[in-house]
C-alpha positions in Angstrom: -9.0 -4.3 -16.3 -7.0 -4.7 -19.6 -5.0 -3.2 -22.3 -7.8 -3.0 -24.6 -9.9 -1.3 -22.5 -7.0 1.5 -21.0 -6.5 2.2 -24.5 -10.0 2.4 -25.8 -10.6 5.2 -22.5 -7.6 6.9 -23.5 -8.0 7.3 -27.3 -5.0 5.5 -28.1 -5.9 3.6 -31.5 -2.6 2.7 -32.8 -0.3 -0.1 -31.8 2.9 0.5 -30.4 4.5 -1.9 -28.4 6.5 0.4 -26.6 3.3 2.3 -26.0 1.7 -0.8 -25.1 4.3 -1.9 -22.0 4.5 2.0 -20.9 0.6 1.2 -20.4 0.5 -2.2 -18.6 3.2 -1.1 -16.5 0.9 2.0 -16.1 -2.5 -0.4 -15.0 -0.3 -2.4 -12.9 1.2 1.0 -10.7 -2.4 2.1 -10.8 -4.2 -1.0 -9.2 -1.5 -1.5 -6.6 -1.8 2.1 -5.6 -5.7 2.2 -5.7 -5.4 -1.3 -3.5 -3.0 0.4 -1.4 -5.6 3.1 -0.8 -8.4 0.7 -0.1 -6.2 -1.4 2.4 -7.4 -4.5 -0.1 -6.4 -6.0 -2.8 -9.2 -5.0 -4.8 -10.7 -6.8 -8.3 -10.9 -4.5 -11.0 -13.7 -5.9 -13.1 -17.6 -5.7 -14.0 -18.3 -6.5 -10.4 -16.7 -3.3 -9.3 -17.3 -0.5 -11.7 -17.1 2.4 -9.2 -13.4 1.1 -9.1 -13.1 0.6 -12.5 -14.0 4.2 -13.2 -10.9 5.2 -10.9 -8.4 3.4 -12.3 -9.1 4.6 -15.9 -8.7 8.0 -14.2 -5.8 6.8 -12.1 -4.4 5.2 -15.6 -5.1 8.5 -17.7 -3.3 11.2 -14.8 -0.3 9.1 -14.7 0.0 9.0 -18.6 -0.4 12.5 -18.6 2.2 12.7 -15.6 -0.3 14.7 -13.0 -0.6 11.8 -10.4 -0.1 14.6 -7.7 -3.2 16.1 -9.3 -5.2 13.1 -9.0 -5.1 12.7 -5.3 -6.1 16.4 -4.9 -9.1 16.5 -7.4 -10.1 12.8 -6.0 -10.1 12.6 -2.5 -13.6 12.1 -2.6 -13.8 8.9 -4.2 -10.3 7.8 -2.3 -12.1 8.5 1.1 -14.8 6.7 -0.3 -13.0 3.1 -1.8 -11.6 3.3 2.1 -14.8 3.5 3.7 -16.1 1.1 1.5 -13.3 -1.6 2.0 -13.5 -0.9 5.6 -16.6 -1.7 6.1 -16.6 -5.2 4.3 -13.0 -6.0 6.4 -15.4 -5.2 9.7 -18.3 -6.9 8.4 -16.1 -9.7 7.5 -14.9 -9.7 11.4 -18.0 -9.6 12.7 -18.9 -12.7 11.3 -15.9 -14.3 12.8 
């Protein structure tokens, strides 16, 4: 995921570099949270965009400081990017 694209889903047009680094250090809390949720260190690109969806989301209730708010209204899709990464890490066993 980068910059550009955060700030494109958030509506942020200008450039700010102090508005940039509050967002980058934003994407990077967000991915290592979401990958702490999935138990994996998960790729957030075209590959994934289920994932990619999340983090925007992640990315947009942390700017807007309601991360608590986030786990509660997407526990869903968190119970889901588990079950999903679990099943690859016992697929991945299995063929061990």
């Amino acid at each position: 995921m980068t910059l550009e694209a955060l700030k494109n889903y958030l509506r942020i047009t200008w450039d700010d570099p102090e508005t940039d680094n509050r967002l980058t250090d934003i994407l990077i809390r967000a991915e290592n949270i979401l990958s702490s949720f999935a138990g994996f260190k998960i790729t957030f690109d075209e590959s994934n965009p289920a994932e990619c969806q999340l983090l925007l989301d992640l990315c947009r209730y942390i700017n807007n400081e309601a991360y608590e708010e986030f786990k509660i209204n997407f526990s869903a899709e968190l119970i889901s990017l588990r079950a999903k990464y679990a099943v690859m890490e016992a697929d991945k066993n299995e063929e061990v």
